[in-house]
VEXDRENMAR-483752 format. One record per residue (C-alpha): residue number from 1; residue in one letter; x, y, z. Coordinates in Angstrom, 2 decimals, padded with zeros to 5 digits. Example, Ala and Ser with C-alpha at 12.3 -4.5 7.8 and 13.67 -1.06 7.14 Angstrom:
! VEXDRENMAR-483752
<1,a,<012.30,-004.50,007.80>>;
<2,s,<013.67,-001.06,007.14>>;
***
This chain:
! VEXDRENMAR-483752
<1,x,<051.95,-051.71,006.89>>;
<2,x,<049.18,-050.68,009.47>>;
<3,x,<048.79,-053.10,012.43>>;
<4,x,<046.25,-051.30,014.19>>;
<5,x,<042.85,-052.11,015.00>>;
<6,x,<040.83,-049.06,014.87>>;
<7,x,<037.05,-049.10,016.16>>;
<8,x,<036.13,-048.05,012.19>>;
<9,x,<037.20,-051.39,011.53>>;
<10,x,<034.58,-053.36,013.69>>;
<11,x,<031.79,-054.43,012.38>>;
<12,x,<028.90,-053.45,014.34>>;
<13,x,<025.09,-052.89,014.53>>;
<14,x,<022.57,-055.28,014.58>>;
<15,x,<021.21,-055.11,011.41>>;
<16,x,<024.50,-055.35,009.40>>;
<17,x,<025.44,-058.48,011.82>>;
<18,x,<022.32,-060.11,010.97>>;
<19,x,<022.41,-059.62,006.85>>;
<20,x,<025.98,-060.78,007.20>>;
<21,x,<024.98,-064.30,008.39>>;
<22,x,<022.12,-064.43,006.74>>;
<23,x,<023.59,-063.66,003.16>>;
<24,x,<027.41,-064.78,003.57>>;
<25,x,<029.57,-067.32,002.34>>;
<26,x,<030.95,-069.79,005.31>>;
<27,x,<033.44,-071.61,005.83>>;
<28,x,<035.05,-073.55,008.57>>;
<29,x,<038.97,-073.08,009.24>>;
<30,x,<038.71,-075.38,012.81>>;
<31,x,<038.63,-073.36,015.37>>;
<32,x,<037.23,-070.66,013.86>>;
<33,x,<034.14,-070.32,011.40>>;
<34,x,<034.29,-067.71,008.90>>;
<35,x,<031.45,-065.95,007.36>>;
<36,x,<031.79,-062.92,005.01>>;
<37,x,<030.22,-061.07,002.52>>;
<38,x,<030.42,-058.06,000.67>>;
<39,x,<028.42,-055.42,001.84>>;
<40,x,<025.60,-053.52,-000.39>>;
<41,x,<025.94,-050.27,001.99>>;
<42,x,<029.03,-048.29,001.18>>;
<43,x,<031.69,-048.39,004.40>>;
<44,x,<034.52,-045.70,005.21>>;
<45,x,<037.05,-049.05,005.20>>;
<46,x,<038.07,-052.16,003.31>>;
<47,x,<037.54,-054.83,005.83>>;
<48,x,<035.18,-054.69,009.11>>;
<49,x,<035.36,-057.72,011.25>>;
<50,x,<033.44,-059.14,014.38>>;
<51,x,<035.10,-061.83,016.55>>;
<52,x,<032.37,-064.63,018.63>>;
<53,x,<032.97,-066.67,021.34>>;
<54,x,<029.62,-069.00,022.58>>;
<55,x,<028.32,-068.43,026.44>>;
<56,x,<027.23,-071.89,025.47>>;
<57,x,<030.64,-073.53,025.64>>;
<58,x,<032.68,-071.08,027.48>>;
<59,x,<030.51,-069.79,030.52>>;
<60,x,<032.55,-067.54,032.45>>;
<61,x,<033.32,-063.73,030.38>>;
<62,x,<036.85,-064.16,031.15>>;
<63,x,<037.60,-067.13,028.89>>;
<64,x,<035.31,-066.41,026.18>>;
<65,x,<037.14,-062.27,026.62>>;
<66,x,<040.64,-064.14,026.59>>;
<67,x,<039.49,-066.08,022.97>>;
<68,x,<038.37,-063.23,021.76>>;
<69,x,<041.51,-061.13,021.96>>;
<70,x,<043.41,-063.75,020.74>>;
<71,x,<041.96,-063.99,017.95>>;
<72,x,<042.21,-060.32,017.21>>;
<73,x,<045.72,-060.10,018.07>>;
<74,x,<045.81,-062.94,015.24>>;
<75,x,<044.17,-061.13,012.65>>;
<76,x,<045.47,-057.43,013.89>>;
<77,x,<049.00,-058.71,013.11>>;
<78,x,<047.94,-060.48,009.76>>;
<79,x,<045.67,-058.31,008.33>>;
<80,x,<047.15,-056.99,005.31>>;
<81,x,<047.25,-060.54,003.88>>;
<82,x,<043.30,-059.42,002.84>>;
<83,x,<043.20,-055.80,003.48>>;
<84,x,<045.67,-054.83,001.15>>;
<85,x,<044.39,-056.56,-001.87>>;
<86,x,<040.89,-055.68,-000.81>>;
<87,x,<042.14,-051.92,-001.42>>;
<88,x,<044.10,-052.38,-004.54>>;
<89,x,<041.04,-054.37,-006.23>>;
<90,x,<038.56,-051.87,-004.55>>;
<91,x,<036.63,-054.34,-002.61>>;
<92,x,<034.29,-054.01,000.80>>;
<93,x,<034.37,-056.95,003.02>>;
<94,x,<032.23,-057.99,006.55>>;
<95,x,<033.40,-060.79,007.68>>;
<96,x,<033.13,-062.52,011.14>>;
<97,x,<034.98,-065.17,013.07>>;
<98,x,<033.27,-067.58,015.37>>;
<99,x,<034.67,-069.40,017.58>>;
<100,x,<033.75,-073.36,017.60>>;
<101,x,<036.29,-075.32,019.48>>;
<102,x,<035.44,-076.88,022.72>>;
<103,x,<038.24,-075.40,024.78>>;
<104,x,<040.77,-072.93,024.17>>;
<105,x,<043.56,-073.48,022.17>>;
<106,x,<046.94,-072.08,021.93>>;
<107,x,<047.77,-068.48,020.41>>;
<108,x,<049.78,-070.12,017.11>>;
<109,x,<047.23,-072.51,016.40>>;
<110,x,<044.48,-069.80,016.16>>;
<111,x,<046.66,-067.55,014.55>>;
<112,x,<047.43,-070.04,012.12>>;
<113,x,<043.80,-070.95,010.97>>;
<114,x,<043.25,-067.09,011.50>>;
<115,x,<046.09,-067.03,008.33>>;
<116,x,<044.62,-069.67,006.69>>;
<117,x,<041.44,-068.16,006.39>>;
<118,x,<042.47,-064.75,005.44>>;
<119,x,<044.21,-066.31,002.54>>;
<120,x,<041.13,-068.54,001.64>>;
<121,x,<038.89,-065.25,001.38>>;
<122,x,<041.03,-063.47,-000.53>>;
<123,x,<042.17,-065.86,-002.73>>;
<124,x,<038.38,-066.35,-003.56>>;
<125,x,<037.15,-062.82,-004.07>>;
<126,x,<040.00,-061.40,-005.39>>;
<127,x,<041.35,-063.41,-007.73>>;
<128,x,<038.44,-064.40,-010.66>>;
***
């Protein structure tokens, strides 16, 4: 059971970003909105994730930083609810986590919904 977060894992670029929201499946898990596809490019690992935060709600960089990690702590520790199964079925997955509340909420309320979500997306594209 890896709980790491390696930099392979994040889902970067510009381009990729963009497809991603422009082609994926989204849902809303309040706070967070989940989109996520799977990717026509080939990637190294099973999973690559992006975590978002609006300037637009949250204006100072420390709050929307604090949101942002965590939510990664969330996912980080309950990964392998998706990432597993993503590797046993052979599966690539982008997916990306927005942020949409209007203040920040607790750590096991995100992580919660963070859960919830994982288990929605896999439960989805795993199972037929």
């Amino acid at each position: 059971m890896d709980t790491s977060l390696p930099k392979k894992e994040h889902l970067c670029g510009e381009i990729r970003i963009n497809k991603l929201f422009a082609g994926g499946k989204a849902f809303i898990a309040y706070p967070v909105r989940v989109v996520y596809m799977v990717p026509t490019e080939e990637q190294v690992v099973a999973v690559r994730i992006m975590f978002s935060v609006p300037k637009k709600k949250f204006k100072r960089a420390v709050d929307r930083n604090r949101i942002k990690r965590l939510m990664r702590e969330a996912y980080r520790l309950n990964k392998n609810i998706l990432v597993e199964k993503c590797i046993e079925k052979n599966i690539r997955l982008q997916i990306a986590f927005h942020y949409v509340a209007d203040q920040e909420l607790e750590f096991d309320v995100i992580e919660t919904k963070i859960i919830q979500a994982l288990t929605r997306i896999s439960e989805k594209l795993i199972t037929p």
